[in-house]
C-alpha positions as CSV (number, residue, x, y, z in Angstrom):
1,X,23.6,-15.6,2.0
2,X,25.7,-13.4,-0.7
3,X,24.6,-10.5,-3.0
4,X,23.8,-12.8,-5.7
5,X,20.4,-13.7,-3.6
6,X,18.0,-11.9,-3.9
7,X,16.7,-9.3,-1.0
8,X,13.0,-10.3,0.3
9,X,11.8,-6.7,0.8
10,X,9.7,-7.2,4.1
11,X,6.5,-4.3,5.0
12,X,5.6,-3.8,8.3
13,X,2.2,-2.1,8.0
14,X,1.0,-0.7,10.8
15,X,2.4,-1.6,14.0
16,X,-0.1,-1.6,16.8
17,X,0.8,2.1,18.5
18,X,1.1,4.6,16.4
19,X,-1.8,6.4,15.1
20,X,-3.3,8.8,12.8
21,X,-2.0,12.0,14.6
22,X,1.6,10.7,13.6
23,X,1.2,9.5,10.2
24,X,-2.1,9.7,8.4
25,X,-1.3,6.9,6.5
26,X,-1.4,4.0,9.1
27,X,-4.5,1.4,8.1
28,X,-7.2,1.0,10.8
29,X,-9.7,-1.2,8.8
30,X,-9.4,-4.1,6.8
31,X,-10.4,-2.3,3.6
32,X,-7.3,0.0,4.4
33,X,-4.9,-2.3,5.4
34,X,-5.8,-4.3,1.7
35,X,-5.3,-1.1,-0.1
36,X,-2.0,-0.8,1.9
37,X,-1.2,-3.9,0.7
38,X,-2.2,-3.7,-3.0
39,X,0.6,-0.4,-3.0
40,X,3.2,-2.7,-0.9
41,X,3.2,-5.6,-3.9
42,X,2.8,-3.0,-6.6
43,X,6.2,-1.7,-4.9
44,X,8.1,-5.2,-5.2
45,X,7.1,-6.2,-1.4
46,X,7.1,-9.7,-0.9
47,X,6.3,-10.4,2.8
48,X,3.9,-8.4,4.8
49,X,4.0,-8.3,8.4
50,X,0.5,-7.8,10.1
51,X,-0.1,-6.3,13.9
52,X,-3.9,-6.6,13.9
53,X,-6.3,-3.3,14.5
54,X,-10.3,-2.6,15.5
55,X,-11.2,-0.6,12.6
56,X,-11.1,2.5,15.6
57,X,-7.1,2.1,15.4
58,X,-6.7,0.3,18.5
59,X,-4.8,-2.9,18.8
60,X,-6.5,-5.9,18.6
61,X,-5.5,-9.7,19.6
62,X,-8.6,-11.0,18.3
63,X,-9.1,-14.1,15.7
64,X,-11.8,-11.8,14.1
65,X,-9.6,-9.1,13.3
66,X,-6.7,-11.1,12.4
67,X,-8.9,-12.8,9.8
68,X,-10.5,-10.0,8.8
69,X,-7.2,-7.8,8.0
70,X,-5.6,-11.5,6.3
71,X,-8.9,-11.9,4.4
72,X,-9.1,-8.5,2.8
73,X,-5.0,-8.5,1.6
74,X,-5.7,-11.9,0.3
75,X,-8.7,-11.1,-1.8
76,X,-6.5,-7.5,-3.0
77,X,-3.2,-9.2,-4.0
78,X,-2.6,-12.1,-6.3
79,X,-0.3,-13.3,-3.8
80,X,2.3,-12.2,-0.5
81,X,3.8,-13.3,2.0
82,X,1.3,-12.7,5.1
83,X,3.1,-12.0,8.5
84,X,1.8,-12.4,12.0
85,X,2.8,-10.6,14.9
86,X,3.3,-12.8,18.2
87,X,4.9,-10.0,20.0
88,X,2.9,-8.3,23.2
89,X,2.9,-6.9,26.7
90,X,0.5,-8.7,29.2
91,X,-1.2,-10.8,26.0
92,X,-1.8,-14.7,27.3
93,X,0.1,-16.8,25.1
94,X,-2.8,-18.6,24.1
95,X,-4.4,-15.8,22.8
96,X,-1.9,-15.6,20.4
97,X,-1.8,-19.3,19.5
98,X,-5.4,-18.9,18.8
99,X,-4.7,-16.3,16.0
100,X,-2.4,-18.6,14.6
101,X,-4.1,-21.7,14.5
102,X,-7.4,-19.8,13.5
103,X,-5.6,-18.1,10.5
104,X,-2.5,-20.4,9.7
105,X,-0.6,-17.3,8.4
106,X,2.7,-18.5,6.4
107,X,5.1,-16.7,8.4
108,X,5.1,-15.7,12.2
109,X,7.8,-13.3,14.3
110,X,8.9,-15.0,17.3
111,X,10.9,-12.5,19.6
112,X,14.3,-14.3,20.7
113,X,14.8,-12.5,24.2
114,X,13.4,-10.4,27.3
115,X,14.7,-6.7,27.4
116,X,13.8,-3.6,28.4
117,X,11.9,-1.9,26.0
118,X,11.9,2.5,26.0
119,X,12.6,5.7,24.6
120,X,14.2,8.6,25.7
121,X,14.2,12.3,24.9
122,X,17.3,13.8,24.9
123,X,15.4,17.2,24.8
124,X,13.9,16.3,27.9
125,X,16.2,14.3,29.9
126,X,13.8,11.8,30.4
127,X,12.5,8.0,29.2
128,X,8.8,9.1,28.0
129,X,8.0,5.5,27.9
130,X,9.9,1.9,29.5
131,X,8.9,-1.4,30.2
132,X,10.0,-4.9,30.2
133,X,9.7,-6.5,27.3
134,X,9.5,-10.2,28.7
135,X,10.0,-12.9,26.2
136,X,11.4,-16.2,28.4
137,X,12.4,-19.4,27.2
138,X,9.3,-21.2,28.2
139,X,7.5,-18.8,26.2
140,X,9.4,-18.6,23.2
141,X,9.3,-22.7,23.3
142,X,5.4,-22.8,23.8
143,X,5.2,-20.4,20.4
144,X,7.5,-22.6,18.6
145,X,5.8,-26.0,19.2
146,X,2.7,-24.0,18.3
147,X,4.0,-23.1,14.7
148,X,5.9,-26.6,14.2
149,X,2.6,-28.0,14.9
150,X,0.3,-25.5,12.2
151,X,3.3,-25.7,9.7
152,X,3.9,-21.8,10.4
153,X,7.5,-20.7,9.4
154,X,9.2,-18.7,12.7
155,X,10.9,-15.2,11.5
156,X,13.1,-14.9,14.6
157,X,13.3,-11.2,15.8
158,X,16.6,-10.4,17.4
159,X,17.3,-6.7,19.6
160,X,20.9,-7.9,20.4
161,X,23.6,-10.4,20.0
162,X,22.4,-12.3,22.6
163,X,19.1,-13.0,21.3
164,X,20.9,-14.7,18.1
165,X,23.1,-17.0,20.5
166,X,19.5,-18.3,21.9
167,X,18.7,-20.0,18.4
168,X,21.5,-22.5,19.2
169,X,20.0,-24.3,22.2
170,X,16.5,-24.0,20.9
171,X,18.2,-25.9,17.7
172,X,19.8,-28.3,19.7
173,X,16.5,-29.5,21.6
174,X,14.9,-29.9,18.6
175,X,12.5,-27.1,18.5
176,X,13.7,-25.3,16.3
177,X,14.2,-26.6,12.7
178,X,17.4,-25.3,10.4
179,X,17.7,-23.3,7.9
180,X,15.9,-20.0,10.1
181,X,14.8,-17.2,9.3
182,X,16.4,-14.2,11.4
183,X,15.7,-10.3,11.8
184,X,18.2,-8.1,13.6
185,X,16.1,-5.6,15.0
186,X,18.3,-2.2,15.8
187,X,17.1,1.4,16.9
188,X,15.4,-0.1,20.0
189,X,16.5,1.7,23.1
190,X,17.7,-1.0,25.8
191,X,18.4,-3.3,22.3
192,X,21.8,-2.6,20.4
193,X,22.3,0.4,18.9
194,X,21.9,0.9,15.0
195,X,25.1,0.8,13.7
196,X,26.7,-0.7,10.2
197,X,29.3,-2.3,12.5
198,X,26.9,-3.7,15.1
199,X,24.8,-5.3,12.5
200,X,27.6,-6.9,10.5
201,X,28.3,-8.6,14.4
202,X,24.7,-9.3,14.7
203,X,24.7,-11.4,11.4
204,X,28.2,-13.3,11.6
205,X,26.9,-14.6,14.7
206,X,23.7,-16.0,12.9
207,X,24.1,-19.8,12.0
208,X,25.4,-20.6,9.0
209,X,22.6,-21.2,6.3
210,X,19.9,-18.6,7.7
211,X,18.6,-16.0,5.9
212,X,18.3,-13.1,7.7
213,X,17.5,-9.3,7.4
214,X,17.5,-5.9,8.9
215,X,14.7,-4.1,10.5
216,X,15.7,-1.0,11.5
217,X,13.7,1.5,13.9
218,X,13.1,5.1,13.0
219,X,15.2,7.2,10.8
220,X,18.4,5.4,11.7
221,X,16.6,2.8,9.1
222,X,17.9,3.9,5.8
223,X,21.6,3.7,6.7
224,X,20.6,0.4,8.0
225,X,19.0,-0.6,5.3
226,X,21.7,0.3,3.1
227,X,24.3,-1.7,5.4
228,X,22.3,-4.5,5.0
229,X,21.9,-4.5,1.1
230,X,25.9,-4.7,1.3
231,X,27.0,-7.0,3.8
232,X,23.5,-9.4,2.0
233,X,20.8,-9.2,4.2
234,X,17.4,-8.4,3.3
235,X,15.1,-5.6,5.0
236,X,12.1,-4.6,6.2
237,X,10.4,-1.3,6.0
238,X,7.2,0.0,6.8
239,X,5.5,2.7,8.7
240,X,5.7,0.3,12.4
241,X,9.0,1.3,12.0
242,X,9.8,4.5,10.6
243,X,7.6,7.0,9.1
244,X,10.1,9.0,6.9
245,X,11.6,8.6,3.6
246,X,15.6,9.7,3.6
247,X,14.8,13.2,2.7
248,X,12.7,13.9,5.5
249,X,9.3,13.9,4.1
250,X,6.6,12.1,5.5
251,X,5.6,9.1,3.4
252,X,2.3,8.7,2.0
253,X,1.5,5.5,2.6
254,X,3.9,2.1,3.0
255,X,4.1,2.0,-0.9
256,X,6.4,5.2,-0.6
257,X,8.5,3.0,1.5
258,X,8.7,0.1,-0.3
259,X,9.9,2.0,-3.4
260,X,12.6,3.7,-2.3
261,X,14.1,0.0,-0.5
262,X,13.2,-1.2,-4.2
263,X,15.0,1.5,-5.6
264,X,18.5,1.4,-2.8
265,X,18.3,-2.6,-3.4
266,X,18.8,-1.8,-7.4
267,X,21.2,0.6,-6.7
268,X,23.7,-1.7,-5.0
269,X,23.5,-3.9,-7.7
270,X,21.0,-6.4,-6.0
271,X,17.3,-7.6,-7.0
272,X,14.4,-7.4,-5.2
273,X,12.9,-11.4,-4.6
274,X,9.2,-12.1,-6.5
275,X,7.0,-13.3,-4.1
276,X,7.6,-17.1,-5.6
277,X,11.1,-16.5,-4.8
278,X,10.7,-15.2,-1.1
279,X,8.7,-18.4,-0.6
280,X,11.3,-20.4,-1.7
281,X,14.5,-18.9,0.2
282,X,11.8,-19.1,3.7
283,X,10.1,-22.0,3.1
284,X,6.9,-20.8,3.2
285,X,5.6,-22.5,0.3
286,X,1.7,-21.3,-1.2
287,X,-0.8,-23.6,0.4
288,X,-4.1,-22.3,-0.3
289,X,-6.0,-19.5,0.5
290,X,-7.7,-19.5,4.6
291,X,-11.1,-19.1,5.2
292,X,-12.5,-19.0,8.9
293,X,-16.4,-17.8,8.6
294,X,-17.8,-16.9,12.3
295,X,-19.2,-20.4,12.4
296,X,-15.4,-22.0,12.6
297,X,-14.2,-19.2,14.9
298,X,-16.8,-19.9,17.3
299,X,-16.7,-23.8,17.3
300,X,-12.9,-23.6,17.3
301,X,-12.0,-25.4,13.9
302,X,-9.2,-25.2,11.8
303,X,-9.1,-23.2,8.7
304,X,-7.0,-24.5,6.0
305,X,-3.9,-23.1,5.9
306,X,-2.9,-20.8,3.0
């Protein structure tokens, strides 16, 4: 990658935790993810990344409610990028093959490593939530063959250095087919810490020929975003991840978001990519719209992918 390519501006939408007593913005229903998404394109967002909701907020691993959010973004938006979440705590992983191979989304994240997973108040002295993020080899491997098989290009989320050195064995085996698509994920306590520095290490050590981005959490994600429009990355925003402009202010919806990494990408000199031209750096090529009615969920058939 060099700044002559252009940056895929990535939106993550929702995120499956955070609700409307944070940020009244985060979609709940189909309808409101769609609008979400109609403001994210508008915006010059090419790639949308999807944690599915019941329309009461709460996260849902459900084929229904994939389809359902995948189906309303698609009938909004002449065309983007559509995302899938793979990432959970205690979720089986063939519940989240079945998402997949019910809803053949064009892109899914993969999570490269086990970690723990917390945040701390320094006000308080305390971590007000930790767990084990578990992601092991065997599981990462069963997700892979998964999207081989449905034709589903892996975005390959990294929390440390040593989750980029696990794309080389997984190449090597065969699972895993160049050129990748990789996401340093910083901000993360127990994953590196967000740094210009640390994210220049994080993306010399991914192989050569990858594209790869910056996702970075919580208001540490502007100066990460700006680090990665200069060193060439490409970035993700979105209100999963962060639900403040660089001012301060709240953000209005993810559209508010998507302009201003619109606007920092210009103002390094660099171009936001079209959606035709995200498709063509990932190889996620447009192949038709899904449809899976109740009738296919039900009976376990495949819906074309899009």
């Amino acid at each position: 990658m060099s700044l002559e390519d252009p940056v895929i501006i990535t939106c993550s939408i929702s995120g499956a935790l955070a609700d409307r007593e944070q940020c009244p913005a985060i979609p709940y229903t189909p309808e409101e993810y769609a609008a979400e998404a109609r403001r994210i394109v508008d915006e010059g967002g090419a790639m949308i990344h999807i944690h599915a909701r019941r329309p009461d907020g709460t996260p849902s691993y459900e084929v229904e409610d994939f389809q359902a959010i995948a189906d309303a973004i698609l009938a909004e938006v002449d065309d983007v990028i559509v995302n899938f979440s793979t990432g959970a705590i205690g979720v089986p992983i063939d519940k989240r093959v079945a998402y997949l191979r019910a809803c053949r989304p064009d892109v899914a994240a993969l999570n490269m490593g086990s970690m723990n997973y917390a945040k701390y108040s320094a006000r308080r002295k305390e971590f007000v939530f930790q767990t084990v993020f578990a992601n092991p080899f065997d599981e990462i491997i069963a997700l892979l063959e998964a999207m081989n098989e449905l034709a589903i290009k892996p975005e390959h989320e990294c929390f440390d250095v040593g989750h980029v050195g696990s794309l080389a064995p997984l190449v090597d085996m065969g699972v895993l087919h160049p050129p990748l698509h990789v996401s340093c994920v910083m901000g993360v306590t127990g994953g590196i810490p967000p740094s210009a520095r640390n994210l220049a290490l994080m993306a010399d050590n991914v192989p050569p020929g990858s594209h790869w981005g910056v996702i970075g959490i919580s208001r540490a994600q502007w100066m990460l975003v700006a680090a990665s429009l200069t060193l060439g990355g490409s970035v993700r925003v979105g209100l999963e991840d962060n639900f403040y402009l660089p001012d301060g202010t709240m953000a209005r919806s993810n559209g508010d978001l998507v302009a201003k990494a619109r606007q920092l990408t210009e103002d390094v000199g660099r171009r936001p990519a079209t959606v035709a031209q995200a498709r063509e750096i990932l190889g996620a090529p447009r192949l038709g719209r899904p449809h899976a009615g109740p009738v296919a969920q039900v009976a376990g058939l495949d819906a074309p992918r899009r």
